[in-house]
TORKE-736564 format. One line per 8 residues: number of its first residue (from 1); for each residue x, y negated, z of N, C-alpha, C. Coordinates in steps of 0.2 Angstrom, whole numbers, always signed. Last residue first. Example, Ala and Ser with C-alpha at 12.3 -4.5 7.8 and 13.67 -1.06 7.14 Angstrom:
<recs>
2> +64/+11/+35/+68/+5/+36/+64/+0/+39 ~ +66/+28/+39/+62/+22/+39/+66/+16/+39
</recs>
This chain:
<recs>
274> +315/-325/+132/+321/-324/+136/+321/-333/+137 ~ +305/-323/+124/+304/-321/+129/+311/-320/+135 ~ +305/-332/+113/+304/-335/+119/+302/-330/+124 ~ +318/-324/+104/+317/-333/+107/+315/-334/+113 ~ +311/-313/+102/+318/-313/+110/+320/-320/+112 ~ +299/-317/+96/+301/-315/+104/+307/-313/+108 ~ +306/-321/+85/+301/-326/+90/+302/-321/+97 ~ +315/-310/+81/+317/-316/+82/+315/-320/+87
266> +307/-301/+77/+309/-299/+83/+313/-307/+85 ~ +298/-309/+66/+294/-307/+72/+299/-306/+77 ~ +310/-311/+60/+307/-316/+61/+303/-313/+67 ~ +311/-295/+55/+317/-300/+56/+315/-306/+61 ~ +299/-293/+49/+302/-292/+55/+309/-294/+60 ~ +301/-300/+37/+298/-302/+41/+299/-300/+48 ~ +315/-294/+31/+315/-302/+35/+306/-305/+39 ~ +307/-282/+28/+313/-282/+33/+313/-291/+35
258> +300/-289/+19/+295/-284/+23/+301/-285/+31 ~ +308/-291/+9/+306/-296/+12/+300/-293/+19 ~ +315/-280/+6/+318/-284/+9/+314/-292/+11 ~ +304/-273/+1/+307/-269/+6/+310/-273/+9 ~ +301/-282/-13/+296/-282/-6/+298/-278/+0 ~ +314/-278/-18/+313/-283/-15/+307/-285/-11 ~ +310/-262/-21/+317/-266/-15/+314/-271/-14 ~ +300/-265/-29/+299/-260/-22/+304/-264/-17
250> +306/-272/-39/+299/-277/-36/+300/-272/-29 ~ +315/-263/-45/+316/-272/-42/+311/-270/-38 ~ +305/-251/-50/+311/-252/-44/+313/-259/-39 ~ +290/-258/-54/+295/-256/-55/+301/-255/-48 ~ +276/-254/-54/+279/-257/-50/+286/-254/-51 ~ +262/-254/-64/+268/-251/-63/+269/-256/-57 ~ +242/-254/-63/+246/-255/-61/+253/-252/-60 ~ +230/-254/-76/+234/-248/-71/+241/-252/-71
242> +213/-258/-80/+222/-260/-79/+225/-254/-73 ~ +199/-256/-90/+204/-255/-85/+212/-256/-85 ~ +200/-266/-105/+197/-261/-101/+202/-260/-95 ~ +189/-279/-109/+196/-278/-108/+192/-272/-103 ~ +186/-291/-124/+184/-285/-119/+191/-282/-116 ~ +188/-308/-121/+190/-302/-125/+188/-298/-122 ~ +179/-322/-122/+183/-318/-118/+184/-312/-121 ~ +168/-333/-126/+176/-330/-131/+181/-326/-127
234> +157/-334/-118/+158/-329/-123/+162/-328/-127 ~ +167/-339/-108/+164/-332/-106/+162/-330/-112 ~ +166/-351/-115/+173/-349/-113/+171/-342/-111 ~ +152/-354/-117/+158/-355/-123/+165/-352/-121 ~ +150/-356/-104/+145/-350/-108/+152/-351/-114 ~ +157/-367/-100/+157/-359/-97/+154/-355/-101 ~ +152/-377/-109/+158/-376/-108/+159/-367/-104 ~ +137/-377/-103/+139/-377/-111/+147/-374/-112
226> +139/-381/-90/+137/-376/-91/+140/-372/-99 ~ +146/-395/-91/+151/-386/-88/+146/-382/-90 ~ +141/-407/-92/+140/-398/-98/+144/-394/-96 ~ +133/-411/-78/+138/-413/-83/+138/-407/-85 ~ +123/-411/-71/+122/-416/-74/+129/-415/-81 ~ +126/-403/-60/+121/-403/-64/+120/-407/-69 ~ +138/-405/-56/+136/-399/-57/+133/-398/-62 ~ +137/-416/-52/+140/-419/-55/+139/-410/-59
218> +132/-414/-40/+126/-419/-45/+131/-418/-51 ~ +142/-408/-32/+135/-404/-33/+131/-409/-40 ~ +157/-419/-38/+152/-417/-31/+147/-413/-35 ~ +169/-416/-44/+168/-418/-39/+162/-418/-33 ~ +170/-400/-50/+168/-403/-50/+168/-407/-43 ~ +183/-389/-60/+180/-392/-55/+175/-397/-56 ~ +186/-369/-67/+185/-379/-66/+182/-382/-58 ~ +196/-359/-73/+194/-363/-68/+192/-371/-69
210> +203/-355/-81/+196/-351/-81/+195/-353/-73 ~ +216/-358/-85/+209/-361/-90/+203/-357/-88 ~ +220/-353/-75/+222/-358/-73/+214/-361/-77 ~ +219/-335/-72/+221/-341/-76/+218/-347/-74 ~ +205/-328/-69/+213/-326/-72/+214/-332/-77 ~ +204/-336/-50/+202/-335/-58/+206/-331/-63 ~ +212/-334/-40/+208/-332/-39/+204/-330/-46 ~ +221/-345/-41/+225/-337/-42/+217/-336/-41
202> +212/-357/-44/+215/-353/-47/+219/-347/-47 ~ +208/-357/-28/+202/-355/-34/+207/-353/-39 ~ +220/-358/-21/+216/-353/-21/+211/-352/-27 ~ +220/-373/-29/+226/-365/-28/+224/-362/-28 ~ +209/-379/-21/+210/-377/-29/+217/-373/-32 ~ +199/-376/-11/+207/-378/-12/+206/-375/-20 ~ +188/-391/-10/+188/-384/-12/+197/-385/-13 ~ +182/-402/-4/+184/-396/+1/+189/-392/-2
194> +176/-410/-12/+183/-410/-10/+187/-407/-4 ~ +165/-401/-24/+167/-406/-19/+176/-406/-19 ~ +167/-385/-31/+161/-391/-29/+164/-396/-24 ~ +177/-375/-43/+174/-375/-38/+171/-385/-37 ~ +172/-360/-50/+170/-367/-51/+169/-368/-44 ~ +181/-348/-60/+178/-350/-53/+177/-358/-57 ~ +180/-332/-67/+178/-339/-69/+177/-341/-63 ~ +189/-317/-72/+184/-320/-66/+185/-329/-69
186> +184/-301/-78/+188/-308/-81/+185/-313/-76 ~ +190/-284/-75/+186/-289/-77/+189/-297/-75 ~ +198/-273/-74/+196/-274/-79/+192/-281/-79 ~ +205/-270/-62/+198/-265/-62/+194/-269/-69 ~ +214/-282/-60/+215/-274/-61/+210/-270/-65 ~ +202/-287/-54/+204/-292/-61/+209/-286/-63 ~ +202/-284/-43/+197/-285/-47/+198/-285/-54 ~ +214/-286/-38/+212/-279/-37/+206/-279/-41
178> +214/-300/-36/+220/-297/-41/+216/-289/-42 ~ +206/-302/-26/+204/-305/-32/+211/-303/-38 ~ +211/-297/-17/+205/-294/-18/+203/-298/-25 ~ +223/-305/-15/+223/-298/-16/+219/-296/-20 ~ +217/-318/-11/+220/-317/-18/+223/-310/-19 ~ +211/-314/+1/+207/-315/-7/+211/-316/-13 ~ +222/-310/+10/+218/-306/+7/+213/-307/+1 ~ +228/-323/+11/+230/-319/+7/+225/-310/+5
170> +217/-328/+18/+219/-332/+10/+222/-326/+7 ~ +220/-321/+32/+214/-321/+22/+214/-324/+18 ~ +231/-324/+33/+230/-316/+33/+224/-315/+30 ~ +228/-337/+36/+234/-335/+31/+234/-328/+29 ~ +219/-336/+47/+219/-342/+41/+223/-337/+36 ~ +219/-322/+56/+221/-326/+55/+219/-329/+47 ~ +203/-309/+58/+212/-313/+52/+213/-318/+55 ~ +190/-303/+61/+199/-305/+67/+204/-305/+63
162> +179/-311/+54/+182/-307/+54/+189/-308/+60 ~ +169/-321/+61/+168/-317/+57/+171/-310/+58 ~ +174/-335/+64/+172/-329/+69/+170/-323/+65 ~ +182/-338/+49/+178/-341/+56/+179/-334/+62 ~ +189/-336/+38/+185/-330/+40/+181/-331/+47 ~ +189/-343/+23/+188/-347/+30/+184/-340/+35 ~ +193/-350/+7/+192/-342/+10/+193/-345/+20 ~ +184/-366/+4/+192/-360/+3/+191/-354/+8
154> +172/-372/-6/+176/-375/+1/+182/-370/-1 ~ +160/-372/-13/+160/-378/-12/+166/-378/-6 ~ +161/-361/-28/+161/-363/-19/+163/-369/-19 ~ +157/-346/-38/+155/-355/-35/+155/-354/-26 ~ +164/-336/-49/+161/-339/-41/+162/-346/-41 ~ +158/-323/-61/+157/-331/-59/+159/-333/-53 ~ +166/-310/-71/+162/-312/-65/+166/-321/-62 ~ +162/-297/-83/+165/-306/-80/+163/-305/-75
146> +165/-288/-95/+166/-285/-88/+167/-295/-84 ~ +161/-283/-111/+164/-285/-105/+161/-286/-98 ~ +155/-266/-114/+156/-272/-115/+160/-275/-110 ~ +159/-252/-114/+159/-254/-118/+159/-263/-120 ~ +156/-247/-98/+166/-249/-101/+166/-252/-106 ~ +144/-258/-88/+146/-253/-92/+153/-254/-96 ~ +134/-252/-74/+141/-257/-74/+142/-252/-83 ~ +127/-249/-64/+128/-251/-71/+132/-255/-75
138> +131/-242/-51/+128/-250/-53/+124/-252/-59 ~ +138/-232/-57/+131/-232/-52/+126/-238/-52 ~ +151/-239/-63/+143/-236/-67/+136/-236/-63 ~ +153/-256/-55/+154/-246/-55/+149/-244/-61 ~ +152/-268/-50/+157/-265/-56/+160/-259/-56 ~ +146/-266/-37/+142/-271/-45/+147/-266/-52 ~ +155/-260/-29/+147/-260/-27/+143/-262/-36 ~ +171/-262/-29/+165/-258/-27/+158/-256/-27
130> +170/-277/-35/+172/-272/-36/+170/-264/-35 ~ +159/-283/-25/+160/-284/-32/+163/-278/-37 ~ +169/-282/-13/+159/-280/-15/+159/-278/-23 ~ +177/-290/-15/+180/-283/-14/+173/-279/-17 ~ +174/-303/-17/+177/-298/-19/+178/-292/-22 ~ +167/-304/-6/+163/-304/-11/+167/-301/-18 ~ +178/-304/+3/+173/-298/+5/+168/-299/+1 ~ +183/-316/+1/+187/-310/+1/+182/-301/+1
122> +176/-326/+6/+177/-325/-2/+179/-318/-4 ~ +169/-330/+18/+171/-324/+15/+171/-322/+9 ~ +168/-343/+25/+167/-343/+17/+171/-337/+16 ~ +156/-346/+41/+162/-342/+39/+161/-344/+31 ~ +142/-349/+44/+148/-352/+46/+154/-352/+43 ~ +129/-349/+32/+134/-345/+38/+138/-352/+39 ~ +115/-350/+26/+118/-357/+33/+124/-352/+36 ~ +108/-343/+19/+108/-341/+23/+112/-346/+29
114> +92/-345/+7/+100/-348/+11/+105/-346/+16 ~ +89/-332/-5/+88/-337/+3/+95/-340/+4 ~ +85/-329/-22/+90/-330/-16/+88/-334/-9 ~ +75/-333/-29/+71/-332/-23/+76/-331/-19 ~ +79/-336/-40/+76/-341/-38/+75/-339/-31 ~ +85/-324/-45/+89/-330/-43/+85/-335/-37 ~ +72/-319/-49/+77/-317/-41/+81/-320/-40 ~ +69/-325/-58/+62/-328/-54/+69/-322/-49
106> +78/-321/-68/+79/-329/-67/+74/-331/-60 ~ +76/-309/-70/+82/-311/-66/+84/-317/-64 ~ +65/-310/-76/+66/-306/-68/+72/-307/-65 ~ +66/-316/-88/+62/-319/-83/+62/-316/-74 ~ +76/-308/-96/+77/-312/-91/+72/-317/-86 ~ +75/-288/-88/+71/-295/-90/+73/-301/-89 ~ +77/-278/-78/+78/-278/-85/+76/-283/-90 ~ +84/-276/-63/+81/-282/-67/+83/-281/-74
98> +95/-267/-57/+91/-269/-54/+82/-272/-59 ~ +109/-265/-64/+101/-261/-65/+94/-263/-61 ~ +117/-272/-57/+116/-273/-65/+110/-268/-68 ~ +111/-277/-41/+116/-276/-47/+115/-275/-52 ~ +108/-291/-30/+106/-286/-35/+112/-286/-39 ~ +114/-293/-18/+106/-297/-18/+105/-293/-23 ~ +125/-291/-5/+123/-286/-16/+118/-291/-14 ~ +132/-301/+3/+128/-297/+4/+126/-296/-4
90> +147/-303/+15/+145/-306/+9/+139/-299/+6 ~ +151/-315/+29/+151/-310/+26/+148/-308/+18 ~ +146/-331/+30/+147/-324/+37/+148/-316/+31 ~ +146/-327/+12/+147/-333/+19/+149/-331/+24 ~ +141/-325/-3/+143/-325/+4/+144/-330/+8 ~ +130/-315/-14/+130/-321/-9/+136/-318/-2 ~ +131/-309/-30/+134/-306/-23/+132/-314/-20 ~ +123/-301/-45/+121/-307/-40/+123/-305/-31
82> +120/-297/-61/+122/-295/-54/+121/-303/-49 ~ +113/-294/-77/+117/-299/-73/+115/-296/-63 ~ +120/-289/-95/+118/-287/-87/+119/-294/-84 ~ +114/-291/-112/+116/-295/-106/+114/-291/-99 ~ +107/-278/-118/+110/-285/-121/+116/-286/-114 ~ +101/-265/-115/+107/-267/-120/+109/-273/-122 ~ +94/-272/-104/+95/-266/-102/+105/-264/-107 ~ +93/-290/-104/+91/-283/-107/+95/-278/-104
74> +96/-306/-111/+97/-302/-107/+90/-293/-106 ~ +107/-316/-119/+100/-313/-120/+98/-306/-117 ~ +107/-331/-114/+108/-325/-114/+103/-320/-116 ~ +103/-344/-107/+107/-343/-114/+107/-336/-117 ~ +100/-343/-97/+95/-344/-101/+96/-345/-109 ~ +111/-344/-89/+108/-338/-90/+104/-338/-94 ~ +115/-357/-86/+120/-354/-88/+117/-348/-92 ~ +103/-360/-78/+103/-363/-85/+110/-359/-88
66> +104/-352/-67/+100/-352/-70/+102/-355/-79 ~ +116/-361/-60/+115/-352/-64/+109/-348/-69 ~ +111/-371/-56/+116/-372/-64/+115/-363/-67 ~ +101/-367/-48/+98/-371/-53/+104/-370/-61 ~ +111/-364/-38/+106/-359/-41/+104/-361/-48 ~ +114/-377/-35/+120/-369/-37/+116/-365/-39 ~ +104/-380/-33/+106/-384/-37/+111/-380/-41 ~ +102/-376/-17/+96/-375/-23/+99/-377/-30
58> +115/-380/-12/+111/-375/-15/+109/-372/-19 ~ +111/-392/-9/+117/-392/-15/+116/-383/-17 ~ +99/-393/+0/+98/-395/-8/+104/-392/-11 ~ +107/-385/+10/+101/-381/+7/+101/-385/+0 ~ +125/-384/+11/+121/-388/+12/+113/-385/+8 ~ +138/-382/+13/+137/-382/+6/+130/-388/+7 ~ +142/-378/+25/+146/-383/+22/+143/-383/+17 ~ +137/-364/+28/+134/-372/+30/+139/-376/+26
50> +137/-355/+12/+140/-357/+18/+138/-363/+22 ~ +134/-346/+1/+130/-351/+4/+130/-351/+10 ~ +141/-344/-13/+144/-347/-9/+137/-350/-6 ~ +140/-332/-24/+136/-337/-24/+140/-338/-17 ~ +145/-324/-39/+146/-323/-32/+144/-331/-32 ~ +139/-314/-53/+139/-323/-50/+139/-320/-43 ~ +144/-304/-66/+142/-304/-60/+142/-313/-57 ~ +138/-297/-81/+143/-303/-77/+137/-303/-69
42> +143/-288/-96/+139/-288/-88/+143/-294/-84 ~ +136/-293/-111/+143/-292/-106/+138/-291/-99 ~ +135/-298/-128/+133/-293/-123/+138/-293/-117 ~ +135/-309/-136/+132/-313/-132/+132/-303/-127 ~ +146/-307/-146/+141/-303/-144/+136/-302/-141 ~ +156/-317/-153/+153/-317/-148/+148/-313/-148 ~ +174/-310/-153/+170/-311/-159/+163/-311/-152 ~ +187/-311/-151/+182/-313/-146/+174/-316/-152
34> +199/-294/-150/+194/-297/-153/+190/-304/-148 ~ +208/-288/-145/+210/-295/-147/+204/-300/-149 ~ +206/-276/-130/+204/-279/-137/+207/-285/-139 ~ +216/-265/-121/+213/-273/-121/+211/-274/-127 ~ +223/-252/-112/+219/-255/-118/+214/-259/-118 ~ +233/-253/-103/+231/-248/-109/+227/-250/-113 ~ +241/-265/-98/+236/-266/-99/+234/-258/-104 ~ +252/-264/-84/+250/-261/-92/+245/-262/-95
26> +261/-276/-73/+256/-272/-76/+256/-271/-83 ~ +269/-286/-63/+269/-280/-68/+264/-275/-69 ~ +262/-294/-54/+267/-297/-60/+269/-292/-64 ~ +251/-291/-47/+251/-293/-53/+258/-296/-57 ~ +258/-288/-34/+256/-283/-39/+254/-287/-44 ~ +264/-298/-27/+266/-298/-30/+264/-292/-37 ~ +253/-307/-20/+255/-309/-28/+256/-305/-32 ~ +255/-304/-7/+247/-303/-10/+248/-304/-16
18> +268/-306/-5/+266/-300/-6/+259/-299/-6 ~ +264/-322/-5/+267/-318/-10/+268/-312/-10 ~ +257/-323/+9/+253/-326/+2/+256/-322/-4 ~ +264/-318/+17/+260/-314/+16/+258/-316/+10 ~ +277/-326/+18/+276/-321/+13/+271/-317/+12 ~ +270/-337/+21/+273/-338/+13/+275/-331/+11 ~ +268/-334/+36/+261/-334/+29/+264/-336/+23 ~ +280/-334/+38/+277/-327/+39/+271/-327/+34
10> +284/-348/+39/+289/-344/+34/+283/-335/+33 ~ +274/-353/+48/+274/-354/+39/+279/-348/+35 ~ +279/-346/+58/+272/-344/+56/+272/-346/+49 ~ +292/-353/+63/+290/-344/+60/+284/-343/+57 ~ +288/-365/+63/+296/-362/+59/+295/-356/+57 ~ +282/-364/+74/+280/-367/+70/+285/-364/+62 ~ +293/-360/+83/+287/-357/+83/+285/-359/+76 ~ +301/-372/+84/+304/-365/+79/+297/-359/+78
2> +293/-378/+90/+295/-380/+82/+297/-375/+78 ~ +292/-374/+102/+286/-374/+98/+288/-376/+91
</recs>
């Protein structure tokens, strides 16, 4: 059982790291320098409303998004805003054409439901996100920025949900949040309590400074992250799509770690099948 154990961690270190490894080379073709504030960008907020969170902490996760947005000055040509919820799974509640008002966007926030899942499929607000919000069909536009918000109070947990193991979606969210963050947009996580892995939330953020915490839901409300986030999303740079190289090195040496995982799978079963 020890070697057992011996093999699983060495298999989910390297899933984690060939979820990595596409972002260590890439070409940005074109990034602006500029962070002049034009209060203009499409932002999307992926909302976390897993039983672990709780209805009041909720309503409070809503409450901050609110006040985040009442800054904004939102329009068809000003400010877009989206809005993904997950948990058992992860559901569009609106995208960037939906609401040309900020009083419409602020009275749909409000009306988000709870949903009480069991599972915190980060992975699949993700991918949603990318697909679904951050398209033209959406309204998704190339002239301005491109953000996207996620609040959770836990870490990627595919329960009964999905048939991953633990390690096999961790590493999927930090795929799917590399694959996003490719596709041009700027991700800002905030995470709630002392559930939250904060590893995950930052490879998940781009960058370390585009992640905050908080110890508990009150402290959400109470304390100027909000003020802080709007000031760090309005000095964001526009950035337009990324197009991923993969150099020689990088192919071989995930060829050679690919090979020592199999290594290890043929290992475990001649272990204990003989």
């Amino acid at each position: 059982m020890d070697n057992y154990n011996v093999y699983i961690n060495i298999l989910s270190l390297i899933l984690i790291w060939l979820g990595n490894t596409d972002s260590q080379l890439i070409f940005n073709l074109a990034e602006s320098s500029s962070t002049d504030c034009s209060q203009d960008a499409d932002i999307a907020f992926l909302i976390d409303t897993s039983r672990s969170l709780g209805l009041q902490a909720y309503q409070k996760e809503l409450h901050f998004v609110e006040r985040v947005l009442e800054r904004y000055e939102i329009g068809p040509n000003k400010t877009k805003v989206a809005v993904i919820t997950f948990s058992a799974g992860s559901k569009l509640e609106f995208d960037f054409n939906r609401y040309q008002t900020k009083d419409e966007v602020l009275r749909a926030i409000r009306s988000i439901p709870y949903t009480d899942g069991m599972c915190t499929t980060i992975y699949r607000a993700l991918k949603q996100a990318r697909e679904e919000v951050f398209v033209p069909k959406a309204g998704d536009r190339e002239n301005v920025k491109n953000l996207a918000v996620i609040l959770t109070d836990g870490e990627t947990n595919p329960g009964r949900y999905d048939l991953f193991t633990f390690p096999m979606a961790k590493s999927l969210t930090r795929q799917e949040a590399n694959d996003l963050k490719f596709h041009g947009v700027e991700v800002f996580g905030i995470g709630v309590g002392h559930r939250v892995d904060h590893v995950e939330m930052i490879g998940i953020s781009s960058g370390a400074r585009n992640y905050y915490r908080v110890d508990d839901i009150d402290d959400l409300e109470k304390s100027r992250l909000f003020h802080v986030l709007l000031n760090k999303v309005c000095a964001s740079p526009l950035r337009r799509r990324r197009y991923m190289c993969t150099s020689l090195f990088t192919i071989l040496l995930r060829a050679l770690l690919y090979s020592f995982t199999l290594c290890c799978i043929a290992l475990y079963w001649y272990t204990y099948a003989n």
